[in-house]
DRENFI-593852 format. One line per field, with one value per residue (C-alpha): x, y, z; residue in one letter. Coordinates in nm, 3 decimals. Layout:
<pts>
x: c(X	...)
y: c(Y	...)
z: c(Z	...)
resn: c(A	...)
</pts>
This chain:
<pts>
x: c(1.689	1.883	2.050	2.370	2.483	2.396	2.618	2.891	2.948	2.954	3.238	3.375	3.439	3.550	3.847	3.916	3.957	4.212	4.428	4.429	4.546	4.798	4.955	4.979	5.176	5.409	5.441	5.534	5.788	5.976	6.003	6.071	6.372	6.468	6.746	6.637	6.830	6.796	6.933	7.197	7.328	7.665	7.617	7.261	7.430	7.723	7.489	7.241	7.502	7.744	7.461	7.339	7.685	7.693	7.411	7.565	7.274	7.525	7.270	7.090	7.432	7.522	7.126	7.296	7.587	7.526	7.379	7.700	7.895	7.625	7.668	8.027	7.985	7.624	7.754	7.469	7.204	7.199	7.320	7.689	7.963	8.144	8.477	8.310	8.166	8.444	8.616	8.294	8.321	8.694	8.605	8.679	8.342	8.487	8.700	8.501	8.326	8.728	8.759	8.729	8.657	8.355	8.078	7.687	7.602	7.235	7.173	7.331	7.685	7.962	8.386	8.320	8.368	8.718	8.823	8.733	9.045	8.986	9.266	9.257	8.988	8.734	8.865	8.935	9.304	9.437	9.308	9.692	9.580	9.741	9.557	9.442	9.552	9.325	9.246	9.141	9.510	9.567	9.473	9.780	9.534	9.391	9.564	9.764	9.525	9.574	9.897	10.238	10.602	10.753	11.093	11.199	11.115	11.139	10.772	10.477	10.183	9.858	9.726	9.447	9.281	9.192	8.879	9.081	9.213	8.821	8.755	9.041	8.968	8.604	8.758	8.968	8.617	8.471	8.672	8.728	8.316	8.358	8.665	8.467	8.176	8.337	8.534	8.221	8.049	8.359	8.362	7.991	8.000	8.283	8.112	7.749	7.575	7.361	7.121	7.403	7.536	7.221	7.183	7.477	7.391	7.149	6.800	6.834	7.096	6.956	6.694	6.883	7.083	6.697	6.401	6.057	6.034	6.352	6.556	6.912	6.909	7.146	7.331	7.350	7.511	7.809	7.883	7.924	8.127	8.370	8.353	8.599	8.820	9.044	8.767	8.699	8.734	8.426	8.218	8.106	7.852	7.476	7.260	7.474	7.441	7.695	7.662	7.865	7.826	7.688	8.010	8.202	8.024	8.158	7.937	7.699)
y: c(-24.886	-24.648	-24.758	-24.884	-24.657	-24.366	-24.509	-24.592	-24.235	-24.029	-24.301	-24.333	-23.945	-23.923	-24.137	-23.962	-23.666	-23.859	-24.000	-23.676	-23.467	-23.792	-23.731	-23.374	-23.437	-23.636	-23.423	-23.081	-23.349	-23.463	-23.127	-22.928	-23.272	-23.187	-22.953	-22.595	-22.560	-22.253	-22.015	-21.769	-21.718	-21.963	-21.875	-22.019	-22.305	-22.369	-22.364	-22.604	-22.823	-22.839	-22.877	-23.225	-23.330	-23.268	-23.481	-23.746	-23.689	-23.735	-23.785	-23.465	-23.299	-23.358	-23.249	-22.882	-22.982	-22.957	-23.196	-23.304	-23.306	-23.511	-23.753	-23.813	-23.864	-24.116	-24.485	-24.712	-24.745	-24.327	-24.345	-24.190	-24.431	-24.482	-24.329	-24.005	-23.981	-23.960	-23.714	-23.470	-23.529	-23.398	-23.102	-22.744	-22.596	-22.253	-22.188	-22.323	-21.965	-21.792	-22.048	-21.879	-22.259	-22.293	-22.088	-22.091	-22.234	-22.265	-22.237	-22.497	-22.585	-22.660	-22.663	-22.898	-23.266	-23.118	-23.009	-23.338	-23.525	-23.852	-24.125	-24.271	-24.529	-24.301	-24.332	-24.050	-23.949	-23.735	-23.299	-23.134	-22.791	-22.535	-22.322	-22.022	-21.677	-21.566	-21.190	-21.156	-21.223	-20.849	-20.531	-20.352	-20.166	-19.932	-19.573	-19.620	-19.421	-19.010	-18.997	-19.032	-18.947	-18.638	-18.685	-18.341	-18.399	-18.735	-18.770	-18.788	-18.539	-18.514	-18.534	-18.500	-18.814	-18.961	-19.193	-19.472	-19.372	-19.298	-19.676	-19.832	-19.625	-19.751	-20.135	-20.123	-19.933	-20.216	-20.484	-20.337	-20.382	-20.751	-20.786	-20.675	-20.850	-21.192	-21.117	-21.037	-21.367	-21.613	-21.488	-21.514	-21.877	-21.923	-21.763	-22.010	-21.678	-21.818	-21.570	-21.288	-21.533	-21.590	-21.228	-21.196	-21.422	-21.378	-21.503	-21.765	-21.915	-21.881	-22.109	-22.395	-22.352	-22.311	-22.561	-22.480	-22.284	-22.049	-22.214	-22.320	-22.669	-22.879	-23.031	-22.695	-22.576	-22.847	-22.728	-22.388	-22.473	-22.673	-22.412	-22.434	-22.129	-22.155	-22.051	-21.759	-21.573	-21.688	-21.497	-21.177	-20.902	-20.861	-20.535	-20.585	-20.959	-21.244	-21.479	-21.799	-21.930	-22.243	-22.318	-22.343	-22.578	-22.965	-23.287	-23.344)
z: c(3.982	3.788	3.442	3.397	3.183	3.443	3.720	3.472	3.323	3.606	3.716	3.423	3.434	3.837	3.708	3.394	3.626	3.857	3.574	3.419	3.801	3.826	3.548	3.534	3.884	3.754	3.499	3.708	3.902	3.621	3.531	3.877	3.883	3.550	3.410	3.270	2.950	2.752	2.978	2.865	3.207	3.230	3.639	3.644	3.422	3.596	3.974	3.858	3.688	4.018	4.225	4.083	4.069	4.457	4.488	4.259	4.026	3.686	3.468	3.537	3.551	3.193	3.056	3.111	2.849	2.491	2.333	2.125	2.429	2.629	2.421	2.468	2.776	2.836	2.711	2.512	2.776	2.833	3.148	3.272	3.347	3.658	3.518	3.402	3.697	3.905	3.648	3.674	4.022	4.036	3.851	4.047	3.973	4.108	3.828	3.539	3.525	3.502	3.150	2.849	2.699	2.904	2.769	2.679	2.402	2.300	2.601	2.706	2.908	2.611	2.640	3.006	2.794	2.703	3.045	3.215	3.337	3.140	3.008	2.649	2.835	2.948	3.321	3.528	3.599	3.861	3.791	3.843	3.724	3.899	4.096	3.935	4.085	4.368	4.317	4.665	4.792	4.819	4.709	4.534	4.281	4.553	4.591	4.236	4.041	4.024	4.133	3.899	3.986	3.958	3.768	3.959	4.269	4.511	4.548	4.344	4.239	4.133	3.807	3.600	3.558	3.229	3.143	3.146	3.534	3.644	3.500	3.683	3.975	3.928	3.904	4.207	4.444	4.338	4.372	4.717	4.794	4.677	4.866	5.191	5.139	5.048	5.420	5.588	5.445	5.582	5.873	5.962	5.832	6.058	6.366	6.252	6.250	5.936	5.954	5.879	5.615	5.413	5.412	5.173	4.909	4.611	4.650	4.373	4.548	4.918	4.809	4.728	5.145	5.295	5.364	5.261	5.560	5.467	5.699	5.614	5.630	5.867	5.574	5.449	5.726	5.721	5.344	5.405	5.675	5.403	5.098	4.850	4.951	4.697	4.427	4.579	4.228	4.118	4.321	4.254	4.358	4.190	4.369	4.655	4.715	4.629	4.377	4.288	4.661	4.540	4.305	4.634	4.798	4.865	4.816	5.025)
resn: c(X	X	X	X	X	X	X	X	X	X	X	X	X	X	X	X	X	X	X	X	X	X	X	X	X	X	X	X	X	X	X	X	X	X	X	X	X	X	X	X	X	X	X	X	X	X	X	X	X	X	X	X	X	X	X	X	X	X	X	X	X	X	X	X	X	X	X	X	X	X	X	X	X	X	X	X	X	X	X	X	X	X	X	X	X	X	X	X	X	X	X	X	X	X	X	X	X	X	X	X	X	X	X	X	X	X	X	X	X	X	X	X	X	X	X	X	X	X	X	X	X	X	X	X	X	X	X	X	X	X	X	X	X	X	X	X	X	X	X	X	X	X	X	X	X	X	X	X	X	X	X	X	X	X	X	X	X	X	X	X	X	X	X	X	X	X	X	X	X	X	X	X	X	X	X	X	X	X	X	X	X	X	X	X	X	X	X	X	X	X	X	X	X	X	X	X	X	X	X	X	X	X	X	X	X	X	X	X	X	X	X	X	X	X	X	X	X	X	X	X	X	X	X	X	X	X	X	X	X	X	X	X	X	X	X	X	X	X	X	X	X	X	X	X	X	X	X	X	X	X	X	X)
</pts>
């Protein structure tokens, strides 16, 4: 009969070894679930922090605020109450990127606390901001470069352009491109052809729309289908690809 103190180790060790893989799971959850602060990028920021609020996840919303600013909002047990909830919940994620108050800082969300549509009490009041201007309304900049009047004639002529007409020139190409692709993306949503739609937006941002199979999700589907088109202006174009998609999209 073998010792006891031969049968114990090599047990003893087995479950060191499943404590140890147990914990290191928990570990890679809690931080795959948790915020990423220290990013300099207000669009990662501002994605990660609307997303949580879609999924009424306040608590992880506010890790992306500054510290000082968390703090204002998190009452005595650390946890966020119902009236700031409903006031980060009214906020038009869309625009927050157009607000000079709203920048990185540390790496971390700051100028939101002072934006939120809170009463002396904490509680959320009505957001009456008017809607900011939507660039893509028109596109009044294209053909106005290179040409100027001619005070002796009725018509106009060509000119010489300077380096500030090839930048503005430049400007208006490209805000033509975004113009074209934010079109193209609206009206393959509208049409359900996904696969045309997910083509169009930037991988980081596809992969919060697709399954772990890269297929758009069903619920995914029903929020593009209810985007916030009146925050169009926060989208832009990176290598060709949109990005600011996920600001747009409603609760889940």
């Amino acid at each position: 009969m073998k010792p006891l103190r031969k049968i114990i180790a090599p047990l003893t060790y087995t479950v060191l070894l499943a404590l140890t893989a147990f914990f290191m799971a928990c570990s890679s959850s809690r931080k795959e679930n948790a915020p990423n602060p220290g990013s300099n990028d207000i669009l990662d920021l501002l994605t990660g922090f609307g997303e949580s609020i879609s999924k009424r996840d306040f608590k992880q919303a506010v890790g992306y605020l500054t510290p000082s600013e968390r703090s204002m909002i998190l009452d005595a047990n650390g946890e966020v109450p119902p009236g700031k909830q409903d006031a980060l919940a009214s906020l038009r994620l869309a625009r927050l990127i157009r607000m000079p108050s709203v920048h990185v800082e540390g790496g971390y969300l700051a100028g939101i606390y002072e934006i939120l549509p809170l009463d002396a009490s904490g509680q959320a009041v009505a957001n009456e901001a008017p809607p900011m201007e939507n660039e893509f309304s028109g596109d009044d900049a294209a053909g106005a470069y290179g040409q100027v009047a001619n005070p002796e004639g009725n018509g106009t002529e060509a000119v010489a352009m300077t380096e500030p007409d090839l930048e503005a020139q430049e400007a208006a190409k490209d805000k033509e491109e975004l113009n074209q692709a934010v079109n193209q993306f609206f009206k393959a949503v509208s049409q359900k052809n996904w696969n045309a739609a997910l083509a169009m937006v930037n991988e980081n941002e596809r992969k919060i729309l697709v399954d772990d199979k890269g297929k758009l999700k069903e619920d995914s589907k029903s929020r593009l289908q209810h985007l916030d088109t009146d925050g169009k202006e926060a989208l832009t174009l990176q290598d060709g690809k949109l990005t600011g998609i996920t600001l747009l999209l409603p609760a889940e």
